[in-house]
BALOBA-1460 file (C-alpha; in Angstrom, 3 decimals):
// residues 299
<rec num="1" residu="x" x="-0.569" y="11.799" z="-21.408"/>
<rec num="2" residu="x" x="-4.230" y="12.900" z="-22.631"/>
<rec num="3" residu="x" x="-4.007" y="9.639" z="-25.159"/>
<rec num="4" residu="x" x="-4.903" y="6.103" z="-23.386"/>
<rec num="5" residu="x" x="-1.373" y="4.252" z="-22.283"/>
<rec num="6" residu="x" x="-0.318" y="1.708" z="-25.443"/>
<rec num="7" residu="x" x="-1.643" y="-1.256" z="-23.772"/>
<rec num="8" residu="x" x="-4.555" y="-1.840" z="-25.460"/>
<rec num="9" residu="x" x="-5.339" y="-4.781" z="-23.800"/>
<rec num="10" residu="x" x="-5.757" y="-2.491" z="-20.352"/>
<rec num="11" residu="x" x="-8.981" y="-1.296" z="-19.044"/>
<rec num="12" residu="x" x="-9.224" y="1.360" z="-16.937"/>
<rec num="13" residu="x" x="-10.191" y="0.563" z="-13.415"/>
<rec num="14" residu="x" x="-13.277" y="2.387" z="-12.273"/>
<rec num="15" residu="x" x="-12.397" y="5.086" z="-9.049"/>
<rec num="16" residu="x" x="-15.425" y="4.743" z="-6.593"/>
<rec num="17" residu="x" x="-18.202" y="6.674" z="-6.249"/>
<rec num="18" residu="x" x="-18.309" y="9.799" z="-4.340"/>
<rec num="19" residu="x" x="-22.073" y="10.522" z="-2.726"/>
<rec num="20" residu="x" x="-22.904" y="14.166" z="-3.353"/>
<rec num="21" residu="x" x="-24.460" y="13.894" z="0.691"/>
<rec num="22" residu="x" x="-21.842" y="12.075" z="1.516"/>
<rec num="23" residu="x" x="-19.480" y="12.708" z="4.501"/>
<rec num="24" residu="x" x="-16.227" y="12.058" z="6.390"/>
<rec num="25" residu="x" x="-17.570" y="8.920" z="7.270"/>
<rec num="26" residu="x" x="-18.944" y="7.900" z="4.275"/>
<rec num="27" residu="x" x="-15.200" y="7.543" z="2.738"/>
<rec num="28" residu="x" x="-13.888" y="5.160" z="4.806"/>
<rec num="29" residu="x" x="-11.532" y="4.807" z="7.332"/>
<rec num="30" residu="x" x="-7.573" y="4.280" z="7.353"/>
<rec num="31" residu="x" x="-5.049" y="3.156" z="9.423"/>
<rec num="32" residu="x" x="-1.580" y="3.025" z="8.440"/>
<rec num="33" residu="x" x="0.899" y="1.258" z="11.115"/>
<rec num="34" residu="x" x="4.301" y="2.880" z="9.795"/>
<rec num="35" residu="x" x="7.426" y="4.229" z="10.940"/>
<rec num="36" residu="x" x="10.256" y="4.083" z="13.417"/>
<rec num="37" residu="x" x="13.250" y="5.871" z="14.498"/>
<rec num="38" residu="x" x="14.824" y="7.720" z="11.751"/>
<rec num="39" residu="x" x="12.022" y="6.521" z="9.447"/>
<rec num="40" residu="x" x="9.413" y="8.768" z="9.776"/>
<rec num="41" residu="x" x="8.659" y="9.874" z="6.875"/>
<rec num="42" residu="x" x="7.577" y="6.360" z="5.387"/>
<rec num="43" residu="x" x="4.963" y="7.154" z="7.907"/>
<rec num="44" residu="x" x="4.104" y="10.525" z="6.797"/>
<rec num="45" residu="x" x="4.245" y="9.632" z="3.151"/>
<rec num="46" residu="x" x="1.789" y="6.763" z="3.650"/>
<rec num="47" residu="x" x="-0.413" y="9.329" z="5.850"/>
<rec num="48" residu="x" x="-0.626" y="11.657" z="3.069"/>
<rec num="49" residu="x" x="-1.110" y="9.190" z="0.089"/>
<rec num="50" residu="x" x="-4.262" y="8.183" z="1.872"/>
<rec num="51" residu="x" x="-5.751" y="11.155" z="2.348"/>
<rec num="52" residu="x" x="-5.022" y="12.254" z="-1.435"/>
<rec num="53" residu="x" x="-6.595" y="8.728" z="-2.305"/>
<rec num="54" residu="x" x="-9.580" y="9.919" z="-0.732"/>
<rec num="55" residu="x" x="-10.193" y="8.215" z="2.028"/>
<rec num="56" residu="x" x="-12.841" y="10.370" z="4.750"/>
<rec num="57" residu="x" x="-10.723" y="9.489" z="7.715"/>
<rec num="58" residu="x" x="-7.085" y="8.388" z="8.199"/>
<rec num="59" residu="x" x="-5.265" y="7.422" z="11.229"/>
<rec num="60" residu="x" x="-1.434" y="7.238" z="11.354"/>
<rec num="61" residu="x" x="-0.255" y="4.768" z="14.177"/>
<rec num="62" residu="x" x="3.495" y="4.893" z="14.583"/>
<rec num="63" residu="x" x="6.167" y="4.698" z="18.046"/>
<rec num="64" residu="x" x="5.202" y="7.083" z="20.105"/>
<rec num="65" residu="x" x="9.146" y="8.768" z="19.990"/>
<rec num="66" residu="x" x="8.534" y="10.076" z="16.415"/>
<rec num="67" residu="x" x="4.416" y="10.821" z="16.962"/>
<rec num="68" residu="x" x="5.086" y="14.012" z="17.082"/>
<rec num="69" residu="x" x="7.251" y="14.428" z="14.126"/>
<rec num="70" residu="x" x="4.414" y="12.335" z="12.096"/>
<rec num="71" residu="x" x="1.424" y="14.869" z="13.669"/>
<rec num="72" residu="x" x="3.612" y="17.699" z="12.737"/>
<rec num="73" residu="x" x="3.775" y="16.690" z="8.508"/>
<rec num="74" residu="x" x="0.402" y="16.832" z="7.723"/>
<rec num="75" residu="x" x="-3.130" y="18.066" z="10.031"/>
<rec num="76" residu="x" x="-4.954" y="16.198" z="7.917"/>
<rec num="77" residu="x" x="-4.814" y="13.053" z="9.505"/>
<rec num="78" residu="x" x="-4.674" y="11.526" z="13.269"/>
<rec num="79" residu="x" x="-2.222" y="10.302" z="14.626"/>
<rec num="80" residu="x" x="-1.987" y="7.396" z="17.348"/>
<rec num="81" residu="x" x="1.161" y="6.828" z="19.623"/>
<rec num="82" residu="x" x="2.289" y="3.382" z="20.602"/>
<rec num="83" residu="x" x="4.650" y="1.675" z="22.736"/>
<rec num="84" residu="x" x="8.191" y="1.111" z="21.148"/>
<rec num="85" residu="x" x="11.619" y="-0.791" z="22.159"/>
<rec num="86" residu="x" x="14.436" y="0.907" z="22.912"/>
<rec num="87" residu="x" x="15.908" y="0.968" z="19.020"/>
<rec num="88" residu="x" x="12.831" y="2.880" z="18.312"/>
<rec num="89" residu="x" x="10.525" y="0.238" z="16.393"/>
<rec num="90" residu="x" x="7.308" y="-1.221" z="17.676"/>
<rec num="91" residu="x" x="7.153" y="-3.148" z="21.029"/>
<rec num="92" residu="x" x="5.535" y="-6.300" z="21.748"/>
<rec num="93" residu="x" x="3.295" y="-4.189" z="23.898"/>
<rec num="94" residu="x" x="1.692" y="-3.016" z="21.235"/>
<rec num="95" residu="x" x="-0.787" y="-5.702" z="21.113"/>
<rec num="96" residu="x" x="-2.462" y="-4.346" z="24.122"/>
<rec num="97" residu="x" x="-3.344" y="-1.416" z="21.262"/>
<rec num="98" residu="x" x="-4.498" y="-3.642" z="18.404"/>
<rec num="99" residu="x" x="-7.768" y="-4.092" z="19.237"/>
<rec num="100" residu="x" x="-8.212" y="0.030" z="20.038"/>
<rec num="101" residu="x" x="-7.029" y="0.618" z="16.624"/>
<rec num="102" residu="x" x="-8.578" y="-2.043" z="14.483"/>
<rec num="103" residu="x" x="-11.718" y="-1.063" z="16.402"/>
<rec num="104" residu="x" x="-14.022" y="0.485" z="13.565"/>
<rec num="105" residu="x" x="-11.060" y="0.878" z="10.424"/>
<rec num="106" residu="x" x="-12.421" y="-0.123" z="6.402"/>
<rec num="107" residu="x" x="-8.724" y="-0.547" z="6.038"/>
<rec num="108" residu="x" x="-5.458" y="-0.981" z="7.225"/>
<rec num="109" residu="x" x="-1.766" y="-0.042" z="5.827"/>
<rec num="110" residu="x" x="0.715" y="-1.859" z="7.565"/>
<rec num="111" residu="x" x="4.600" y="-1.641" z="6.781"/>
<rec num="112" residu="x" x="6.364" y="1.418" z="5.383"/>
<rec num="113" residu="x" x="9.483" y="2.448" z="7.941"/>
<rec num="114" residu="x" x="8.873" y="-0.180" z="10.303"/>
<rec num="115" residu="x" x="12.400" y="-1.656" z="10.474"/>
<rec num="116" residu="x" x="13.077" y="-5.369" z="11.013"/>
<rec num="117" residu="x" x="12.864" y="-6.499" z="15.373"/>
<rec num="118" residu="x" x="12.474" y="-9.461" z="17.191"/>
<rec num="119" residu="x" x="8.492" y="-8.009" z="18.740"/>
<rec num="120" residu="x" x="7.434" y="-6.920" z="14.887"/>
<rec num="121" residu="x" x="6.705" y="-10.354" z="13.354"/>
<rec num="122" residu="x" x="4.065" y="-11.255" z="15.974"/>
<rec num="123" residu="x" x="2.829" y="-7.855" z="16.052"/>
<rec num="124" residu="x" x="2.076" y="-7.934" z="12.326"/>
<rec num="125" residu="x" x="0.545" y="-11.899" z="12.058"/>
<rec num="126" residu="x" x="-1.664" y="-10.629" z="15.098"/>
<rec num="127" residu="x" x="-2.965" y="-7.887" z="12.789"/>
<rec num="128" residu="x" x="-3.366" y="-10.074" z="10.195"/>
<rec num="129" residu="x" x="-5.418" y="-12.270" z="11.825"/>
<rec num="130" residu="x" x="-7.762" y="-10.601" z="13.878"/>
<rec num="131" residu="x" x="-8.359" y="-7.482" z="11.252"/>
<rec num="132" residu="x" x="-11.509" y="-8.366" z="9.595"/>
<rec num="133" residu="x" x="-11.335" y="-5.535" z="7.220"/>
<rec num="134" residu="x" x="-8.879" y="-5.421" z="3.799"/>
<rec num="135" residu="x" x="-5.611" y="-5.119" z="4.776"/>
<rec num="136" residu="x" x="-2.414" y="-3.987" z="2.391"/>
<rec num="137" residu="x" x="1.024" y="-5.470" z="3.302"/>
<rec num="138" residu="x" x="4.475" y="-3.803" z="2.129"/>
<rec num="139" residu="x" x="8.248" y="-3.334" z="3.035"/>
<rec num="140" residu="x" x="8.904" y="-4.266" z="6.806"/>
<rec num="141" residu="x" x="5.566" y="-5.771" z="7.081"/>
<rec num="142" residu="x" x="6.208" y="-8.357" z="3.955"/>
<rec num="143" residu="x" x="9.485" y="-8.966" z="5.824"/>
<rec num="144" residu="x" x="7.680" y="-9.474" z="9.032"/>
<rec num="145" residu="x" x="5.533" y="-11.919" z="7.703"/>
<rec num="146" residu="x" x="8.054" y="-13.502" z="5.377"/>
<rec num="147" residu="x" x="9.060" y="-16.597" z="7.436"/>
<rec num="148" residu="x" x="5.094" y="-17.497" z="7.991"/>
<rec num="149" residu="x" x="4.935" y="-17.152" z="4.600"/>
<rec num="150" residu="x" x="7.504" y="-19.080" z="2.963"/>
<rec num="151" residu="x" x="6.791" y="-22.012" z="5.649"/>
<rec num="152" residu="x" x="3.361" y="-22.485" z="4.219"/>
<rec num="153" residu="x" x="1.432" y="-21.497" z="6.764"/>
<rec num="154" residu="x" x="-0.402" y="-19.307" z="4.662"/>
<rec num="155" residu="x" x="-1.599" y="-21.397" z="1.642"/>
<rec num="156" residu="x" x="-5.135" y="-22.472" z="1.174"/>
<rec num="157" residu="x" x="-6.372" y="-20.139" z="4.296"/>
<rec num="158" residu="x" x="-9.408" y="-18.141" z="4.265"/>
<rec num="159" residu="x" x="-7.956" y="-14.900" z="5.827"/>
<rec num="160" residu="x" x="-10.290" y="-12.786" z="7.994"/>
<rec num="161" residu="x" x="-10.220" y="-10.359" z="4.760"/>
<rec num="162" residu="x" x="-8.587" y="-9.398" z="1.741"/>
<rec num="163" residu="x" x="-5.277" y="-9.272" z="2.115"/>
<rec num="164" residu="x" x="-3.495" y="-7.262" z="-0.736"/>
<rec num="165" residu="x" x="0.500" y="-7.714" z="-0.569"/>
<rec num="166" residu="x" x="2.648" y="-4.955" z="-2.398"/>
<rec num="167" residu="x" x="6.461" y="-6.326" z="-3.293"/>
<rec num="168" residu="x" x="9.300" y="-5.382" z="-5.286"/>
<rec num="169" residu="x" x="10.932" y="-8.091" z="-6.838"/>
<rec num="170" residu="x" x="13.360" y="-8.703" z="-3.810"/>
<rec num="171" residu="x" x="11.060" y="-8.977" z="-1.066"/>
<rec num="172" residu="x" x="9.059" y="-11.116" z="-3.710"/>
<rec num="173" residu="x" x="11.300" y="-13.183" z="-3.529"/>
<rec num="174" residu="x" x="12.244" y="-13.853" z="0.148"/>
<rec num="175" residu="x" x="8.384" y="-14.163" z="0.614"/>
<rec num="176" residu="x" x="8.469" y="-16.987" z="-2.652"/>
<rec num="177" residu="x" x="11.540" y="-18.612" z="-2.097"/>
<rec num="178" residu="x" x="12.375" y="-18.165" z="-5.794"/>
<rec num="179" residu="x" x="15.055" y="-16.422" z="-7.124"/>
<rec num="180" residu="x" x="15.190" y="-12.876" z="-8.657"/>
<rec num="181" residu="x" x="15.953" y="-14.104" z="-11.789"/>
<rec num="182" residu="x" x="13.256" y="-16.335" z="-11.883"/>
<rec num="183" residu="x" x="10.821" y="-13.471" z="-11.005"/>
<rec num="184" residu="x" x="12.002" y="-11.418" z="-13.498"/>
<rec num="185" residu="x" x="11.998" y="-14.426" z="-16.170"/>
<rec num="186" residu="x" x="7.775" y="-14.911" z="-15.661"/>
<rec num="187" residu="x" x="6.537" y="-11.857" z="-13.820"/>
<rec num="188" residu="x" x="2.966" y="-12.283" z="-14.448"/>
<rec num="189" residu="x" x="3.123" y="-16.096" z="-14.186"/>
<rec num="190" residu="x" x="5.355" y="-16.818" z="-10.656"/>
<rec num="191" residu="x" x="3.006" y="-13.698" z="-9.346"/>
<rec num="192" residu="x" x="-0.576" y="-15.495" z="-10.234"/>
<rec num="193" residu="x" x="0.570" y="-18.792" z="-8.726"/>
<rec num="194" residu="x" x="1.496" y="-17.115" z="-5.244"/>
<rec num="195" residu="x" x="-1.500" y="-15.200" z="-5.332"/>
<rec num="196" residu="x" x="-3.955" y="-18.538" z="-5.649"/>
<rec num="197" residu="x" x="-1.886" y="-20.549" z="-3.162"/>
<rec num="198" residu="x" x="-1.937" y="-17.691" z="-0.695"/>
<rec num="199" residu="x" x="-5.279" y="-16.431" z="-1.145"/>
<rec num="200" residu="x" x="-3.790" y="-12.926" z="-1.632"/>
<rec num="201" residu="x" x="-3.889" y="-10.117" z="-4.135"/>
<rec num="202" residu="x" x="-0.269" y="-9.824" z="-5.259"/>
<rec num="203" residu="x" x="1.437" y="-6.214" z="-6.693"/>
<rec num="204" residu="x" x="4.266" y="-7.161" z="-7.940"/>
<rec num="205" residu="x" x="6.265" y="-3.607" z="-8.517"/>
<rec num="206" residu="x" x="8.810" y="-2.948" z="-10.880"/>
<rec num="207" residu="x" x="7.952" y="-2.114" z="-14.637"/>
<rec num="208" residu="x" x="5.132" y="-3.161" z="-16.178"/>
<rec num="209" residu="x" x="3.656" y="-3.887" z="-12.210"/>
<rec num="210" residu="x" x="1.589" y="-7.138" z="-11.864"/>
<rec num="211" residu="x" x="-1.492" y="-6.782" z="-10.257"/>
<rec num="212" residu="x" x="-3.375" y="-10.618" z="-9.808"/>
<rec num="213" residu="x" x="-5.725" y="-12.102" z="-7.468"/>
<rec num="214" residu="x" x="-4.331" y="-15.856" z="-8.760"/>
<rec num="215" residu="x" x="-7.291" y="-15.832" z="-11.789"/>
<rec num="216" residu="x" x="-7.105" y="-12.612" z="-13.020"/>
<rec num="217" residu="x" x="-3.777" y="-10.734" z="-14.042"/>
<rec num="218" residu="x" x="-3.541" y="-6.952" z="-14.879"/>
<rec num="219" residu="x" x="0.214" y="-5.109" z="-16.120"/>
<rec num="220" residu="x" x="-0.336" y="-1.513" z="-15.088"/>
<rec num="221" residu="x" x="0.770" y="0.399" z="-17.825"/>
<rec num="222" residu="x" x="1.516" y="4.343" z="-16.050"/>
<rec num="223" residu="x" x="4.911" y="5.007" z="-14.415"/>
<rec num="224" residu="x" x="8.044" y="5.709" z="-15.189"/>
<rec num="225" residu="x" x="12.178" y="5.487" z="-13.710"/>
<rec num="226" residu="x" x="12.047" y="8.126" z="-11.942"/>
<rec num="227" residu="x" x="9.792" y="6.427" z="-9.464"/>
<rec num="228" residu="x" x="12.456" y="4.427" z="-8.579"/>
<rec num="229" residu="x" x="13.380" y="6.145" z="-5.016"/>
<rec num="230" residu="x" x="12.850" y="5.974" z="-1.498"/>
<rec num="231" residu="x" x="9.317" y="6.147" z="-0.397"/>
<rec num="232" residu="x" x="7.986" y="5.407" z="-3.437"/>
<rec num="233" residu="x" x="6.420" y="2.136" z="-2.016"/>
<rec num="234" residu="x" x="5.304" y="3.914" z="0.822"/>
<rec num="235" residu="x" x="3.010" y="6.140" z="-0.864"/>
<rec num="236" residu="x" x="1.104" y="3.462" z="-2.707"/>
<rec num="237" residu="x" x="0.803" y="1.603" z="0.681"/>
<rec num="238" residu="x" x="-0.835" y="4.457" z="1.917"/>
<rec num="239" residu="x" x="-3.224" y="5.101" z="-1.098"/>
<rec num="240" residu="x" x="-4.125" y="1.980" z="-2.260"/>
<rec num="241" residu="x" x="-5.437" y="1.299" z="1.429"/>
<rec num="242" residu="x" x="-7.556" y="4.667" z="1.432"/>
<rec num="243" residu="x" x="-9.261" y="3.333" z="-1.929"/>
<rec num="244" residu="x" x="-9.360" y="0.065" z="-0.236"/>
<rec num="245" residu="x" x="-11.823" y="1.787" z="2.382"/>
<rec num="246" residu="x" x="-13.730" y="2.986" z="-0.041"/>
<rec num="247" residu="x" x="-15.383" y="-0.478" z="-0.312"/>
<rec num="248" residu="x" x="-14.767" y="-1.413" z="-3.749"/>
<rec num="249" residu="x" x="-13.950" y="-4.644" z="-5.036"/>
<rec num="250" residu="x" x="-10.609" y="-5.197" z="-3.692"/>
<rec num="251" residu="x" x="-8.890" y="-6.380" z="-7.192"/>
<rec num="252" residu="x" x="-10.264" y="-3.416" z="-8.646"/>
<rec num="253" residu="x" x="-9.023" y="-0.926" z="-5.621"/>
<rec num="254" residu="x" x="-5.914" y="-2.192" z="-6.256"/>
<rec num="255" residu="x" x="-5.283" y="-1.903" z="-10.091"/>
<rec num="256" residu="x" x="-6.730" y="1.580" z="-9.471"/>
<rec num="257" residu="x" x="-4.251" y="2.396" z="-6.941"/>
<rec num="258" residu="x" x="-1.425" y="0.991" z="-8.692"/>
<rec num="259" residu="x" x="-2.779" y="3.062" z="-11.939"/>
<rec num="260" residu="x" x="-3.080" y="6.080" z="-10.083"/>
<rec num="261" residu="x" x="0.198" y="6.310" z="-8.028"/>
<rec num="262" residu="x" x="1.758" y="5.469" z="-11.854"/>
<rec num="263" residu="x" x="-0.221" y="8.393" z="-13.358"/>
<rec num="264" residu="x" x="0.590" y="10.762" z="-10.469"/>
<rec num="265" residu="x" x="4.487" y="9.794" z="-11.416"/>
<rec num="266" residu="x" x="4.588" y="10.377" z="-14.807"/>
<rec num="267" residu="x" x="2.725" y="13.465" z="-14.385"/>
<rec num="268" residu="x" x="5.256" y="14.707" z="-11.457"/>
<rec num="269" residu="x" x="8.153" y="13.529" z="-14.272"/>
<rec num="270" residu="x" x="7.055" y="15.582" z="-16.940"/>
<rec num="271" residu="x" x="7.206" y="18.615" z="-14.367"/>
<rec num="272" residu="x" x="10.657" y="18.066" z="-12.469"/>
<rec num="273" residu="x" x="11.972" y="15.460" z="-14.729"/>
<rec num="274" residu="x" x="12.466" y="11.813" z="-14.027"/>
<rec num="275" residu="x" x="16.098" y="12.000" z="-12.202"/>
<rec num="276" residu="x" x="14.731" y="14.999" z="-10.328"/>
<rec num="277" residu="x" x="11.639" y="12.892" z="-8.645"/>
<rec num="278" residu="x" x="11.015" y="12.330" z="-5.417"/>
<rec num="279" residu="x" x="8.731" y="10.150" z="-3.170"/>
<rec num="280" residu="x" x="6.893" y="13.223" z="-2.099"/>
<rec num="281" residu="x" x="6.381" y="14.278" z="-5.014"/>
<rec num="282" residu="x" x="4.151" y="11.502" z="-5.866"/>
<rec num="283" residu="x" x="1.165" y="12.521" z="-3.640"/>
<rec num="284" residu="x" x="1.500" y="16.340" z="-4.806"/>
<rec num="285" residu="x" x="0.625" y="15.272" z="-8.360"/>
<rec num="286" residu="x" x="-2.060" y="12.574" z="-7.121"/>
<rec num="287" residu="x" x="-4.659" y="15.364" z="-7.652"/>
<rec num="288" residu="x" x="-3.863" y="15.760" z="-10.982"/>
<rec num="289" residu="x" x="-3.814" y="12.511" z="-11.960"/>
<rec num="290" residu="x" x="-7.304" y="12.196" z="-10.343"/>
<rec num="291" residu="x" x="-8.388" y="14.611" z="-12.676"/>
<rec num="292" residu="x" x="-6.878" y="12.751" z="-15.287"/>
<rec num="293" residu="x" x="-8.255" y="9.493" z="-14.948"/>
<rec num="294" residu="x" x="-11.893" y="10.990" z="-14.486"/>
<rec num="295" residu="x" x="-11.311" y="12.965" z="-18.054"/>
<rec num="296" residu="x" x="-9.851" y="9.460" z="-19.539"/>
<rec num="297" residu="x" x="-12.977" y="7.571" z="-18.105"/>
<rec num="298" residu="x" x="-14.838" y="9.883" z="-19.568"/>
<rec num="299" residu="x" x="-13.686" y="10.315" z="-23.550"/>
């Protein structure tokens, strides 16, 4: 791992700058929307991705029945409590929060454990719409949005802000209307196109991940099998929208997440071994692949 991956077409993406005055504030601030009843932990996964991504501030905003279980993971972040339905999952009445929680955020993480309900896909497009700052999309929130998606709605509009969308191949393809297979068949191709219609920056996940704002296309080169478990997606939610508040060009923030949350699982692999990897894992090890991207960046 101290030798630059084989691509040698990749660039390393540049990790933002850290002010030696700098404070809390000067970091950015997070808010991850995440979690439900029996899916906590996609909240506290995403929680603790962003603080290890280094973002000053992080807020966790999840149904106020498992708040305390999500508080209870990790001090290092907030946590907000909203209203929720009686299956557990966000409430319609949970607009009456969004403008309290968008209300000074550099970024917002919006997805991981938030099951499928009839109140979520408003919930979500509201977000979407009013949330001036970058926002990153994955799991139940790509599923949330799916329908607006795939009925054109989106294409050709200016969003409020960059709006960075994080799928695996199957939720790629309910939000493209193409088929698995023909995913698979032209990755980097059926990725770029939905990214310049949309006026999105697209992650496709999976091997080799595409990263593409429609012009340019980057294939992450870190990561490994192992990585192939639950929560794995909710980690890189929850980083690559703490690196997304540091300000950096949005592209960039997200090949460097995508690099990073690779690095972190190859480096948690070598460790525990691929088979034996798990989600949390991923954020242990994000330290040391910090280190090791500043030592690559460096040679």
């Amino acid at each position: 791992m101290d030798q630059m991956p084989e691509n040698s077409d990749f660039a390393l993406p540049e990790s933002p700058p850290r002010r030696p005055d700098g404070h809390k504030g000067t970091f950015g601030s997070t808010l991850i929307l995440a979690g439900s009843r029996g899916m906590s932990g996609a909240a506290c996964l995403a929680g603790m991705a962003a603080l290890r991504g280094g973002a000053g501030l992080v807020s966790v905003a999840c149904p106020e029945g498992i708040q305390a279980i999500v508080a209870g993971y990790e001090p290092g972040y907030m946590t907000i409590g909203l209203p929720e339905d009686a299956d557990g999952k966000l409430s319609i009445a949970t607009l009456n929060d969004v403008a309290r929680m968008v209300d000074g955020q550099d970024s917002i993480g919006i997805g991981p454990g938030l099951g499928i309900s009839t109140d979520l896909p408003e919930v979500v497009r509201h977000l979407c719409t009013v949330a001036a700052c970058p926002v990153v999309l994955d799991a139940d929130g790509l599923n949330s949005l799916a329908a607006t998606i795939r009925s054109g709605d989106w294409e050709g509009v200016e969003h409020a802000g960059p709006r960075v969308l994080t799928p695996h191949p199957g939720e790629f393809a309910r939000l493209s209307g193409l088929s698995v297979s023909e995913i698979e068949d032209e990755r980097s191709g059926a990725a770029s196109d939905f990214a310049r219609r949309n006026n999105v920056i697209l992650v496709l996940k999976g091997s080799g991940t595409v990263v593409t704002d429609g012009e340019r296309v980057s294939i992450n080169p870190t990561g490994n099998s192992g990585m192939a478990t639950g929560g794995s997606g909710d980690v890189l939610t929850g980083l690559t929208a703490a690196l997304l508040a540091s300000g950096g060009v949005p592209f960039e923030m997200a090949r460097l997440a995508v690099y990073l949350h690779g690095l972190a699982g190859d480096l948690a692999a070598e460790a525990v071994s691929q088979p034996a990897l798990i989600a949390s894992d991923i954020p242990r090890f994000l330290a040391d692949a910090w280190k090791r991207l500043f030592t690559l960046g460096e040679s």
